[in-house]
N, C-alpha and C positions, 0 to 999 in steps of 0.2 A: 136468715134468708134461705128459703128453700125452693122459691121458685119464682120464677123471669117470666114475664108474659112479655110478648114483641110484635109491635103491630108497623104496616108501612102504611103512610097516611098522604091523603094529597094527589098531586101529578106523578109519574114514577118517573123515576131517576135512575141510568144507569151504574150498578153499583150497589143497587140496595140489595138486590142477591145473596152478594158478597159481605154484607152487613149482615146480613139474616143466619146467614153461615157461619158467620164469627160471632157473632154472640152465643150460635146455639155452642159451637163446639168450646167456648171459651167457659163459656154455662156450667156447661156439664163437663168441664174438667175438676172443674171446682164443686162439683155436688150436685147441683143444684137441676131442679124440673124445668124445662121449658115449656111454654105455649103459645102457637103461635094463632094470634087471632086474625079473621081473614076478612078483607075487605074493611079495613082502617079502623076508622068508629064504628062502622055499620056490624061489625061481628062483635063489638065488644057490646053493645045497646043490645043483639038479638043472642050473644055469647056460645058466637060460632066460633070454634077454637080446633086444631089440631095439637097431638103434641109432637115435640122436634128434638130430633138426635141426631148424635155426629153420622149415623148414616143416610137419616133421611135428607138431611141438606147438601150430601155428596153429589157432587161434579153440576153444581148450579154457579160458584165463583164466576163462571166467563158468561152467565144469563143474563140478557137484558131485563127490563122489565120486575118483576116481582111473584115469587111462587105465591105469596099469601095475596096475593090482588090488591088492589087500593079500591078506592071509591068517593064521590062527593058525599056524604052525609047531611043533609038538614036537619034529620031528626038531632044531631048531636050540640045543634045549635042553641035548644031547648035545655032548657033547668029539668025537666022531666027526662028527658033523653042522656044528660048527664048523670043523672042520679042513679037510670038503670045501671050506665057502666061504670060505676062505682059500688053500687051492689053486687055487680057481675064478678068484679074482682074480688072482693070478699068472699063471693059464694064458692070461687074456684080457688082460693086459698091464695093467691099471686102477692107475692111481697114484694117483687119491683117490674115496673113493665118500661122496659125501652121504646120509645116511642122514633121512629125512622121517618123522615119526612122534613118538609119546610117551613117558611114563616107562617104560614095560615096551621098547619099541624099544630105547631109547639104552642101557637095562641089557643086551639082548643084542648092542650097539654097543659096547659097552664089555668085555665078552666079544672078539667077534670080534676087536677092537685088540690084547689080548693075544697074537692068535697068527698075525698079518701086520704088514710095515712099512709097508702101505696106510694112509696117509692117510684118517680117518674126522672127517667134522664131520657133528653133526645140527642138522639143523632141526624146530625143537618147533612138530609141528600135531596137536592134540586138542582138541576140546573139553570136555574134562576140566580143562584150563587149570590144571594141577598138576604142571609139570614145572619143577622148581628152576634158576634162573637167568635165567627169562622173567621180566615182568610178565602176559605175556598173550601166549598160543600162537595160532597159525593156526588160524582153524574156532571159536574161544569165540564172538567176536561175532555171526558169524552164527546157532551154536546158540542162545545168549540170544533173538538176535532173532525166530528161527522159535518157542520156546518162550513167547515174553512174545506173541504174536502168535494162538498157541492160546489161552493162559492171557484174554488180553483176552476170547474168544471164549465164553469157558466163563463171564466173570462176568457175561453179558448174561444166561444162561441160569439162573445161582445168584441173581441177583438178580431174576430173572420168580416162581421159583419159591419163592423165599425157601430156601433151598438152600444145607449149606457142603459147599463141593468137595475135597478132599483130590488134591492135583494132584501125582506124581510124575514129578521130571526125572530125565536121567542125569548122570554126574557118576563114575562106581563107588564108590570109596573118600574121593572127598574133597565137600569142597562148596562149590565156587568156582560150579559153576554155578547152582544151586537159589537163593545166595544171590544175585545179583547178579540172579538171574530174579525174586527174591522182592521185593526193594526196587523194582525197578521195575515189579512188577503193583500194589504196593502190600499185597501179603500181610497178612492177620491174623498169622499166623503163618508161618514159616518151620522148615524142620528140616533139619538139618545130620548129618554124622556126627562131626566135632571136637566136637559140643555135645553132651550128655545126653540121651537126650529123655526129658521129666518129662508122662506124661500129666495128672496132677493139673493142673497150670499151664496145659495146652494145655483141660481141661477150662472150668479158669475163665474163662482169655481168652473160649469159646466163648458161655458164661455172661452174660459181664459186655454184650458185645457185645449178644448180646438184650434185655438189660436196658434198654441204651440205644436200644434200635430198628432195630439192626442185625441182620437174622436172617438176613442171607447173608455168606457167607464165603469166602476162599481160605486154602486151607493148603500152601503149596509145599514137598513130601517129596524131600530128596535118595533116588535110590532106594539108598545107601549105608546108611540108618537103618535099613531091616530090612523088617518087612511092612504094608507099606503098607494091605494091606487089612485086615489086624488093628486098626492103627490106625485106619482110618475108620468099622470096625464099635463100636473101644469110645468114639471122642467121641459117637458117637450113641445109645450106651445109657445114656451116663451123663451127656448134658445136651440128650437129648432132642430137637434139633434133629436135620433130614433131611441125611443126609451121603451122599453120593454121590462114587468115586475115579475118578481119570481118570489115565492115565500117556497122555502124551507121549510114549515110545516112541522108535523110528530116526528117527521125521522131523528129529528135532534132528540129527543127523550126518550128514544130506542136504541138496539143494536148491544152489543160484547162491550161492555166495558171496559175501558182503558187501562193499561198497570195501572197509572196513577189512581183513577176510580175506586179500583181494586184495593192500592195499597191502603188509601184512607177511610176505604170503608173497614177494613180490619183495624187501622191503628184507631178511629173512633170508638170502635165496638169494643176492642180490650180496655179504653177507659170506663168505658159505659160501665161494663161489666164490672169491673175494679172495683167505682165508684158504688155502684148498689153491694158489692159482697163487704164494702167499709161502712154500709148504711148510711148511704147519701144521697139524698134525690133533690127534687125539683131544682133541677140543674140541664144544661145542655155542651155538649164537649164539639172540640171545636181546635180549629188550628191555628195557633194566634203567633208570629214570626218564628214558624216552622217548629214550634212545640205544641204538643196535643195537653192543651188545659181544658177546661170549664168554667162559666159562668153561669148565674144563676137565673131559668124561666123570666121573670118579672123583666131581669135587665135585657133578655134578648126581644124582650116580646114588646119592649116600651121604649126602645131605639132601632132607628134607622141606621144603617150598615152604610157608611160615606163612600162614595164612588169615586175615586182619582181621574177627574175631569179632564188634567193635566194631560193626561194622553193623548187626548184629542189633538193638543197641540202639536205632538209629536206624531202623530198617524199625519194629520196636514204635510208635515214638515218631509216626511219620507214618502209623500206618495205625488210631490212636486216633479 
């Protein structure tokens, strides 16, 4: 092993900075060349690369966002598009590339493995916090944090005006984050995409709550459930209360990084790193009941990451 190539791939995650940094300096303690390719797949396919040292990655840990850029890629979709950055890699010498990013990244991670002997480990940072074999990805905490930080903001304003808010997170397809947003603003209600959603019930909650004197509300919408603003148009026609939506938006996937963010973006990156200087790849590391292990591309990329439903129960039960 002589040299590390590290790309951030996908949506950016706060935290990956902090990845980028820990790999290079953990790198190159141990010997070895880094390069960092820029703009995901898209600089590996055209093999736009910098190279990175413990000085050039100095005082980026508290950035949000990403030095090396992300991007969507289509071209990397293609069997042609792959083959380039697989050439790319051989032609730049790279015997393992860390791959930074989420469940759509590591599934084109797991592509590219098929067709180099390059050494591929990812490190899971979304906040999406839905990539199998993590507990919990680089950039969730922060997101939560910046989201439960609006949401507080918004219930000063639902509770002046007596006011229920329909507040949607991102999240895409799953609802790791809406909920874990939802139990700690204290949500009336909560909407997920693993759950149903039953207006009639979301109606009565809204109901029963005025009954008892509560005429302001939070309703936390993964924005996976659909249209948000449909939803906010019919709790209001059919119980009468003022309903008012608010989306949270990019700010969730911006902003300083949290310790937390921070710390697992380094404890990732040191196995990453570990793992390719023992010559081990197609693999993804990952924090499974507070130990930093690994599990192997295929299995993260051909399971779904189960969501603790159970909470819902409990966000109900304390926001009575």
């Amino acid at each position: 092993m002589k040299t590390i190539g590290v790309i951030t791939s996908g949506g950016d995650a706060p935290g990956m900075n902090a990845a980028i940094r820990a790999v290079t300096r953990l790198a190159s303690a141990l010997g070895f060349r880094v390069l960092g390719f820029e703009r995901g797949w898209e600089g590996l396919i055209n093999n736009l690369f910098r190279l990175l040292t413990p000085r050039s990655v100095g005082g980026i840990i508290q950035l949000g966002g990403t030095i090396l850029l992300t991007s969507r890629c289509p071209g990397f979709k293609t069997r042609e598009g792959i083959r380039r950055a697989a050439d790319n890699l051989v032609a730049d010498n790279v015997d393992g590339l860390v791959v930074i990013g989420g469940e759509g990244s590591f599934r084109g991670a797991l592509e590219l493995s098929r067709e180099t002997d390059v050494l591929i480990i990812g490190v899971p940072a979304t906040i999406d916090n839905d990539v199998y074999g993590s507990d919990e990805t680089v950039g969730f905490d922060t997101a939560v944090n910046t989201a439960v930080a609006e949401i507080d903001k918004i219930r000063d304003t639902a509770i002046s005006h007596e006011r229920v808010f329909v507040v949607e997170v991102m999240g895409r397809r799953r609802g790791f984050l809406a909920l874990t947003v939802g139990l700690t603003v204290g949500a009336e209600v909560i909407l997920i995409p693993e759950v149903p959603v039953h207006m009639e019930n979301i109606f009565r909650t809204v109901k029963e709550n005025a009954a008892k004197g509560k005429r302001s509300g939070i309703i936390v919408a993964a924005e996976g459930v659909g249209d948000t603003r449909r939803i906010a148009e019919e709790i209001e026609v059919n119980t009468g209360a003022e309903v008012r939506l608010s989306i949270v938006g990019y700010a969730q996937r911006g902003g300083s990084p949290t310790a937390r963010s921070r710390l697992l973006a380094s404890l990732f990156a040191n196995e990453a790193v570990n793992l390719l200087a023992s010559n081990a790849g197609k693999c993804v590391v990952g924090l499974q009941k507070g130990e930093i292990k690994s599990i192997s591309l295929e299995e993260t990329c051909s399971r779904e990451k189960p969501l603790d439903t159970r909470l819902l129960s409990l966000a109900r039960t304390l926001a009575t």
